[in-house]
C-alpha positions in Angstrom: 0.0 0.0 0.0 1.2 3.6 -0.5 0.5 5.8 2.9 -2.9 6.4 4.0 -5.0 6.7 0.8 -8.7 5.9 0.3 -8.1 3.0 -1.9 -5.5 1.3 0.1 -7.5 1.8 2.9 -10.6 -0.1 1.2 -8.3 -3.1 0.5 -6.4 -3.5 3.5 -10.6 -3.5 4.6 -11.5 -5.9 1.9 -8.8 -8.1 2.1 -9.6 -8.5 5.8 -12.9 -9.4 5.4 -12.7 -11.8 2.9 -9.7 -13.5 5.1 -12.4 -13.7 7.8 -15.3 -14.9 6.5 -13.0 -17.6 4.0 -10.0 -18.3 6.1 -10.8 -17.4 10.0 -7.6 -17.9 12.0 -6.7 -19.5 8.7 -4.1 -16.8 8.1 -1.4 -13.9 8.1 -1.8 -10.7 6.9 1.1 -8.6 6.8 0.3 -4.6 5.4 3.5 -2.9 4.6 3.7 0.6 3.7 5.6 1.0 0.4 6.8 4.5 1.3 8.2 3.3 5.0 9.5 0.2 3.1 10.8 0.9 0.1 13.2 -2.3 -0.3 10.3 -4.0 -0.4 8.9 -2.5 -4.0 12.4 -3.9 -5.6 12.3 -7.3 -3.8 8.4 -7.9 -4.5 8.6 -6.9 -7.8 5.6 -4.1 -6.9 4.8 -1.3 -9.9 1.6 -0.7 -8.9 -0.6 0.0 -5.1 -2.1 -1.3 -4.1 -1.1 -4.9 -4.5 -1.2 -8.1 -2.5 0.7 -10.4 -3.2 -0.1 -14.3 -1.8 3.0 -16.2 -0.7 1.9 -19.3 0.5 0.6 -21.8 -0.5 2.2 -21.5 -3.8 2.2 -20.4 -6.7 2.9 -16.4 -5.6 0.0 -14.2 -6.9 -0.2 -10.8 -6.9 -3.6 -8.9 -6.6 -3.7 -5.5 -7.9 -6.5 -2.9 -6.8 -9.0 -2.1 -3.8 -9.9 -6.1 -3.7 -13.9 -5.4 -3.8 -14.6 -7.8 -6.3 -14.8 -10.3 -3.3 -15.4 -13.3 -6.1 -12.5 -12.5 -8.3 -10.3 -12.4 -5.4 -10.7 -15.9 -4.0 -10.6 -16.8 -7.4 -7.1 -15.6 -7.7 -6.1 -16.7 -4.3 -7.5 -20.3 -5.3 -10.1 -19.9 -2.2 -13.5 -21.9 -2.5 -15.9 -19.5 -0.6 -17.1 -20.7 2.7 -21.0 -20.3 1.5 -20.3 -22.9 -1.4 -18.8 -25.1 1.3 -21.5 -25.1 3.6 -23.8 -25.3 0.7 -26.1 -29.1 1.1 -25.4 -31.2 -2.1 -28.2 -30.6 -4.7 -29.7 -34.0 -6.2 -28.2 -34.9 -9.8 -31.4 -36.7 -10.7 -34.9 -35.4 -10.8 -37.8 -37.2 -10.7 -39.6 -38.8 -13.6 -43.1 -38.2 -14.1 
């Protein structure tokens, strides 16, 4: 993230909910500041903020925006939302009549 701005703001919230609802206690979220940490631009490979970038499990992926798109998020991050989990499975055969 870059300082205090709205749209890193919004991530840092959107990431944070997602992690809770998908992955309680399931996690580590570490929000560095690019301007406090500026090594970390180089060694990350960061060119735009703000990004998240997933290190385990692999592959690395890097997220680039305000993460609202809550679906295309745990899509990228490989996450299988807790409501489809907790979804009953539907019958594959109907009924003849």
């Amino acid at each position: 993230m870059t300082g205090t701005t709205p749209r890193s703001a919004r991530a840092i919230r959107n990431i944070r909910a997602i992690c809770e609802e998908n992955l309680p206690g399931r996690y580590d979220l570490e929000v560095i500041d690019i301007y406090q940490h500026p090594a970390t631009v180089q060694a990350e490979q960061i060119i735009v903020t703000p990004t998240l970038v997933k290190q385990f499990p692999l592959p690395i992926r890097k997220l680039i925006g305000d993460l609202s798109d809550t679906e295309r998020v745990l899509a990228g991050l490989d996450i299988v939302p807790t409501a489809i989990l907790a979804k009953p499975p539907e019958h594959e055969h109907a009924a003849l009549k």
